[in-house]
RODO-2510 file (C-alpha; in nm, 4 decimals, decimal comma):
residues 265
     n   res          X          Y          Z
     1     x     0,0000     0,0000     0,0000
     2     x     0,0951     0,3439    -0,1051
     3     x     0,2450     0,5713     0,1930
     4     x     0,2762     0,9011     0,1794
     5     x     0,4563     1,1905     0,4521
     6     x     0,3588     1,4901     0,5955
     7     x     0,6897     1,6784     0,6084
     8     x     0,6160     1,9529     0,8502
     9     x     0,5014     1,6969     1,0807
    10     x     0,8241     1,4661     1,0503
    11     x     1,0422     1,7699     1,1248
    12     x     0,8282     1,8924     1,4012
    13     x     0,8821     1,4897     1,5626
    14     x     1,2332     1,5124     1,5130
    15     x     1,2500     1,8990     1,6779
    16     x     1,0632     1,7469     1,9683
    17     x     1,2659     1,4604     2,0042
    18     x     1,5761     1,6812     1,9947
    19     x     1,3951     1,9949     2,2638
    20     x     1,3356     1,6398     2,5206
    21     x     1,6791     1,5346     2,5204
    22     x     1,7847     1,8407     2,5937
    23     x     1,5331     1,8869     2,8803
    24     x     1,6466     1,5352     3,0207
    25     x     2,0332     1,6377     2,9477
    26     x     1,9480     1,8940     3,1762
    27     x     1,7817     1,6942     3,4534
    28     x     2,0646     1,4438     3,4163
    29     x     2,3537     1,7438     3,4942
    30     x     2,1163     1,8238     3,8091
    31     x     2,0901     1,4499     3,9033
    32     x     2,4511     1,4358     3,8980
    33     x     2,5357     1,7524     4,0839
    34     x     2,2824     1,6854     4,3803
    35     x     2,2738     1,4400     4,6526
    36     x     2,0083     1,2093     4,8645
    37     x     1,6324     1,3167     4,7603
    38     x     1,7222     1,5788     4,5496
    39     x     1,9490     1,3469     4,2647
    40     x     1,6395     1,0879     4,3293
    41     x     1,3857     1,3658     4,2050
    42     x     1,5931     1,4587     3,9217
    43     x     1,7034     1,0987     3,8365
    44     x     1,2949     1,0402     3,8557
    45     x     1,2197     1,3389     3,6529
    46     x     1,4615     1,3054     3,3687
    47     x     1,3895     0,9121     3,3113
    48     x     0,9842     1,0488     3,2746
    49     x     1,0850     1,3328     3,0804
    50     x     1,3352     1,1130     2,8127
    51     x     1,0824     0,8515     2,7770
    52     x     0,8308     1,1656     2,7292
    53     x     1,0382     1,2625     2,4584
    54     x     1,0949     0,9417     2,2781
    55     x     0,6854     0,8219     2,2890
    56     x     0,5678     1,2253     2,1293
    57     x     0,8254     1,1837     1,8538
    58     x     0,6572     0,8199     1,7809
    59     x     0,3143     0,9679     1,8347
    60     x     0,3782     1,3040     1,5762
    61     x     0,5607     1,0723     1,3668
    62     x     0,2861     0,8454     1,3366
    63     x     0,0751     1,1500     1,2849
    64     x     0,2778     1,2190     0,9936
    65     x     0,2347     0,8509     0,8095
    66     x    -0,0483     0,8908     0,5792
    67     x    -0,2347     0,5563     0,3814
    68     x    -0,4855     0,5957     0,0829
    69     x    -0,7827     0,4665     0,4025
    70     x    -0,8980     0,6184     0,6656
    71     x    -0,6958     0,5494     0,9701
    72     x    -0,7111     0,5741     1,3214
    73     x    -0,5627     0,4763     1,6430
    74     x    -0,6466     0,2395     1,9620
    75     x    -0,5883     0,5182     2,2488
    76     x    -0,5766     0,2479     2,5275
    77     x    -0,2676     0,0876     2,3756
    78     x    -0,1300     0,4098     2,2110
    79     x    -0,0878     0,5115     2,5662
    80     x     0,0008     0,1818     2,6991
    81     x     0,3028     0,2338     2,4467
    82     x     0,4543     0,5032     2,6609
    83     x     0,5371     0,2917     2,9182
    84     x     0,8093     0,0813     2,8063
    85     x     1,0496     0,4260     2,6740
    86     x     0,9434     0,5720     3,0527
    87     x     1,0217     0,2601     3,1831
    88     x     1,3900     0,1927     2,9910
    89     x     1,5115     0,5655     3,0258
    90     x     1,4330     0,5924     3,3988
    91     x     1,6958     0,2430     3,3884
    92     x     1,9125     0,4389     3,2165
    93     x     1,8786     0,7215     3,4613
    94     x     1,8953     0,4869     3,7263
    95     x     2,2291     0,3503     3,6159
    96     x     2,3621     0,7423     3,6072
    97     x     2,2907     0,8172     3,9577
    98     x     2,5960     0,5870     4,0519
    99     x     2,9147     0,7399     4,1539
   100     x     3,1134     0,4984     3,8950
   101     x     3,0000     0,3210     3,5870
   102     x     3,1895     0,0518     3,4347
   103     x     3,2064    -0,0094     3,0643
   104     x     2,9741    -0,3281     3,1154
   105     x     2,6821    -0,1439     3,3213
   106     x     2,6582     0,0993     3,0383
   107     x     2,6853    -0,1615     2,7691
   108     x     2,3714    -0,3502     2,9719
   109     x     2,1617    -0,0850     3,0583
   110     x     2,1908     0,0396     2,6762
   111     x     2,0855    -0,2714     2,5567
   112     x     1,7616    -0,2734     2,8010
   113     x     1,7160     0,0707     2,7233
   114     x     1,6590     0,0091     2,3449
   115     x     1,4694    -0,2840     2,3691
   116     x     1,2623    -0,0956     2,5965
   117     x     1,2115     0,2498     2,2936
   118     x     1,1518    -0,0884     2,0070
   119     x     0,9182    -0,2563     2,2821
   120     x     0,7207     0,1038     2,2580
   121     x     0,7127     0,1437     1,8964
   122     x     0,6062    -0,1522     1,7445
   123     x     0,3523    -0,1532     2,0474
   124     x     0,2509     0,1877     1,9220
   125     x     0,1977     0,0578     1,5801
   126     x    -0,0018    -0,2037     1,7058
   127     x    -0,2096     0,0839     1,7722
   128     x    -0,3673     0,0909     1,4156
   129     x    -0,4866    -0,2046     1,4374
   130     x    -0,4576    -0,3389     1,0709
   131     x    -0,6326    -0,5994     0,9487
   132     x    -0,4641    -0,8390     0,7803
   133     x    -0,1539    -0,7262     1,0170
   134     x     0,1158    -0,4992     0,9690
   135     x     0,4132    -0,7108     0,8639
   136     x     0,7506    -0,6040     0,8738
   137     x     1,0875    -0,6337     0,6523
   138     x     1,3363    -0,8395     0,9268
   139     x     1,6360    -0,6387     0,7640
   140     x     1,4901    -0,3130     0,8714
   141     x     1,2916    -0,4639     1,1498
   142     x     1,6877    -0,5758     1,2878
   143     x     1,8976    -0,2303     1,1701
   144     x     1,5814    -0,0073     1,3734
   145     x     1,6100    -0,2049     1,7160
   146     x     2,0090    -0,1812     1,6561
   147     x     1,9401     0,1392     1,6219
   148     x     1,7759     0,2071     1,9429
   149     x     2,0136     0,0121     2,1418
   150     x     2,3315     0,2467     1,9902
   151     x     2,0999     0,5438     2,0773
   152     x     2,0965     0,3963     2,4156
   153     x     2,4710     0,3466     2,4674
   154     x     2,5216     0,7221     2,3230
   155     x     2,2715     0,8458     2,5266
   156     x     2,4257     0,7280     2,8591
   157     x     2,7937     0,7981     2,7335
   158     x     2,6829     1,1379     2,6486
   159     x     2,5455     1,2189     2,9793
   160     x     2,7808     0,9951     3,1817
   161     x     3,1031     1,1061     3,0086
   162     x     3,0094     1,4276     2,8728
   163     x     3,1927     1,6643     3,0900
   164     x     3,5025     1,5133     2,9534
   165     x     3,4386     1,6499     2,6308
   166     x     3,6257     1,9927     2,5246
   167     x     3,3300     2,2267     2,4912
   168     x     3,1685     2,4947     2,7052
   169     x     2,8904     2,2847     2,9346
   170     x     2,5933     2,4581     2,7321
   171     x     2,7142     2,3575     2,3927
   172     x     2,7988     2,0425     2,5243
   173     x     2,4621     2,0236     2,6290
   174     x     2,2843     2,1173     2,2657
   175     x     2,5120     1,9148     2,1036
   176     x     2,4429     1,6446     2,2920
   177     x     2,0350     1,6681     2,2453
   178     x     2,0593     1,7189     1,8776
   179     x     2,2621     1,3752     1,8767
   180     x     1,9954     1,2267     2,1211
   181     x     1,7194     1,3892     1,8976
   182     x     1,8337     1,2413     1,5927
   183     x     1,9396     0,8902     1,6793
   184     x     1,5678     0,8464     1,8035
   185     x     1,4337     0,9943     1,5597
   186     x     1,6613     0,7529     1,3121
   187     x     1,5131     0,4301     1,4712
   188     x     1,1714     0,5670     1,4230
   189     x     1,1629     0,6181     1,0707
   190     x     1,4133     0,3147     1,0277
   191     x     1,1455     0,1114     1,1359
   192     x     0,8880     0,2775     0,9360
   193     x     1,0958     0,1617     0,6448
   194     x     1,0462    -0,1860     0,6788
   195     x     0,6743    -0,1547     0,7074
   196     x     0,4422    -0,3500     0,4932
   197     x     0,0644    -0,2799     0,4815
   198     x    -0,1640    -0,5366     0,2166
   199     x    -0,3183    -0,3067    -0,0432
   200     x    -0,6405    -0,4718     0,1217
   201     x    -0,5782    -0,3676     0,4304
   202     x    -0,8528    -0,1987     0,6777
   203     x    -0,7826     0,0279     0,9959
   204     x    -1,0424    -0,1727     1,2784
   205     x    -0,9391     0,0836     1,5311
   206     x    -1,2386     0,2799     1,6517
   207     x    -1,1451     0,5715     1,8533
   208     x    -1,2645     0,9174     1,7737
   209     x    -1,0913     1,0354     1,4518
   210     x    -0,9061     1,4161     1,4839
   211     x    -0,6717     1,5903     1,2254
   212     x    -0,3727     1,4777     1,2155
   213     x    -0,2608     1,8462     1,2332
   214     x    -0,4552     1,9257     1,5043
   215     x    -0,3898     1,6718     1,7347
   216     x     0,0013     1,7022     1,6319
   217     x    -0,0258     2,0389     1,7896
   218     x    -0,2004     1,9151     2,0610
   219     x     0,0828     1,7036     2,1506
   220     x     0,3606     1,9285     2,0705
   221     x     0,1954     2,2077     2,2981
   222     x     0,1330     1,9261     2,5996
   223     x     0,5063     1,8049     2,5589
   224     x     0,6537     2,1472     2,5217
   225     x     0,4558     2,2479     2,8145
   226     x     0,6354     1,9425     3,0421
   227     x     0,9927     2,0249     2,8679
   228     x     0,9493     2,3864     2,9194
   229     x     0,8426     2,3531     3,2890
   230     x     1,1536     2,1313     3,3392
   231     x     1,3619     2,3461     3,2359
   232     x     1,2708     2,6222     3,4485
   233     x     1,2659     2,4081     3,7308
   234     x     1,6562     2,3414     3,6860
   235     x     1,7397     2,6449     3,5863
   236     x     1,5915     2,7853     3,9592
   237     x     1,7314     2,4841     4,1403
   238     x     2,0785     2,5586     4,0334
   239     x     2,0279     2,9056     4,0878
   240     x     1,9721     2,7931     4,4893
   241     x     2,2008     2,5675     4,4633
   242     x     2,4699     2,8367     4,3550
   243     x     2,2749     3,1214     4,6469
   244     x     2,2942     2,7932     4,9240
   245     x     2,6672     2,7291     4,8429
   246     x     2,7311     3,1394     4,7982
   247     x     2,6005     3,1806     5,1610
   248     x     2,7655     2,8830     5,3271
   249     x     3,1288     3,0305     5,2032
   250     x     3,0596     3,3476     5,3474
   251     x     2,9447     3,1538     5,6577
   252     x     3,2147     2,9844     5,7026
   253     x     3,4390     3,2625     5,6099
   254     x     3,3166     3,4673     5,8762
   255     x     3,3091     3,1631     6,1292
   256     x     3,7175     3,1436     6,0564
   257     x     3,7412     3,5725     6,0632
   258     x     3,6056     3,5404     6,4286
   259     x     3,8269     3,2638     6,5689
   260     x     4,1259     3,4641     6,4535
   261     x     4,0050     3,7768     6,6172
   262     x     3,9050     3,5596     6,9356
   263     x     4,2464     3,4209     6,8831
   264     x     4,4149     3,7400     6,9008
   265     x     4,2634     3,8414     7,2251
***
C-alpha cells in the first residue's frame, strides 16, 4: 500500500525529540550535581521526561504517516506504548545516579534501554490495528532495534562522560540533544521503512478520529509544556544551589574571621 509523509510533521517529531533530550540532558547534569532526595527527584524526573520525549516523537511521527484509508488509532494501547520508553530511560537514569559506571553497566543498561524504545514502537503501531496485520521487513525490522540500542549506549555515554568532552557545558549540552534527537528519531523512521501494509488492508481501530494536524499540535503544545516547565525548574534549582553554596562560604568565612580575632585576644 501506497504511503505518503507529511513533512512539517516529521520535522516537528524530530524537533521534539531533539527539545526532550535536551530537557532530560538537563535533569541528568542536576541528578549528577545533587545528593540524597534531590538526585532521586531529578534521576525520577529526567527518566519520565526522556521517555516523554521518545513516545511524542513516535506519536507526531505516526501522525505524519499517511495511507490511501482512513486510519485511526487504539488510544488504550497508544498510551500503553509510553510505558516501556518511561520505563527503559528511567533504567538508564537509574544507572547514572551511581558514583562509577563501568564499561559493562553501560553496555547492559543500553541494551535494556533500546529494547525498551523498540518494545514502545512496534507496540505503538499495534495501535492501528490493521487488518490483515502490519508485517515487517526483518532487515529493517533488525537495523531499527540496533538502532535504538546504539541510541541507548550514546545516550548514557553522552550524559555519563560528557563533561570530559572539550566544549563549554551549554554547547555540550545542545550538542548532545541534537545527537539524542536524531538517533531516536533515526530508529523511528528506520522502522517505518520496513513496514508493509496489504493493499487490502482496513484500519479496525475505533477511537474518535481528529486531524492529524490538530492533534500534532495538541501534543507538541502538551510536551513542550512538560519540557518547558523542566527546564525552568533546573534552571531555579541551580540558581539555589549556587545562592545555598554562595552563603555557606561566606558563613564559614566569617566563622574562621572570628576565631582569629578571638584568637588574638
Amino acid at each position: 500500500m501506497l504511503i505518503a509523509w507529511n513533512i512539517p510533521l516529521v520535522l516537528l517529531s524530530v524537533l521534539i525529540a531533539m527539545i526532550g533530550s535536551f530537557t532530560s540532558l538537563i535533569h541528568a547534569q542536576r541528578m549528577r550535581e545533587s545528593s540524597g532526595r534531590s538526585a532521586w527527584m531529578w534521576m525520577t524526573a529526567g527518566g519520565i521526561t526522556l521517555g516523554l520525549a521518545i513516545w511524542s516523537m513516535h506519536f507526531i511521527g505516526m501522525l505524519a504517516f499517511h495511507l490511501p484509508i482512513p486510519i485511526s488509532y487504539d488510544l488504550p494501547l497508544t498510551l500503553l506504548s509510553s510505558l516501556p520508553a518511561i520505563a527503559s530511560a528511567l533504567l538508564g537514569f537509574y544507572v547514572l545516579h551511581k558514583s562509577s559506571i563501568s564499561a559493562v553497566r553501560i553496555i547492559v543498561s543500553g541494551l535494556l534501554m533500546g529494547v525498551g524504545i523498540s518494545i514502545m514502537h512496534y507496540t505503538g503501531m499495534e495501535a492501528l490495528r490493521m487488518m490483515p496485520p502490519i508485517s515487517y521487513d526483518p532487515l529493517f525490522f533488525s537495523l531499527s532495534v540496533a538502532i535504538a540500542v546504539i541510541a541507548s549506549w550514546g545516550a548514557l555515554l553522552i550524559i555519563y562522560q560528557g563533561e570530559h568532552v572539550k566544549l563549554p557545558p551549554m554547547l555540550r549540552l545542545v550538542v548532545g540533544a541534537v545527537i539524542m534527537g536524531l538517533a531516536i528519531s533515526s530508529m523511528h523512521y528506520t522502522a517505518m521503512l520496513g513496514v508493509d501494509i496489504s493493499p487490502n488492508s482496513m484500519c479496525l481501530a475505533d477511537s474518535v478520529r481528529v486531524a492529524p494536524d490538530i492533534l500534532a499540535i495538541i501534543v507538541s503544545l502538551v510536551s513542550l509544556l512538560w519540557f518547558g516547565g523542566g527546564i525552568l525548574a533546573s534552571l531555579f534549582d541551580q540558581r539555589m544551589a549556587r545562592q545555598n553554596a554562595k552563603h555557606w562560604r561566606n558563613t564559614h568565612k566569617h566563622w574562621r574571621n572570628s576565631n582569629k580575632r578571638i584568637g588574638r585576644y
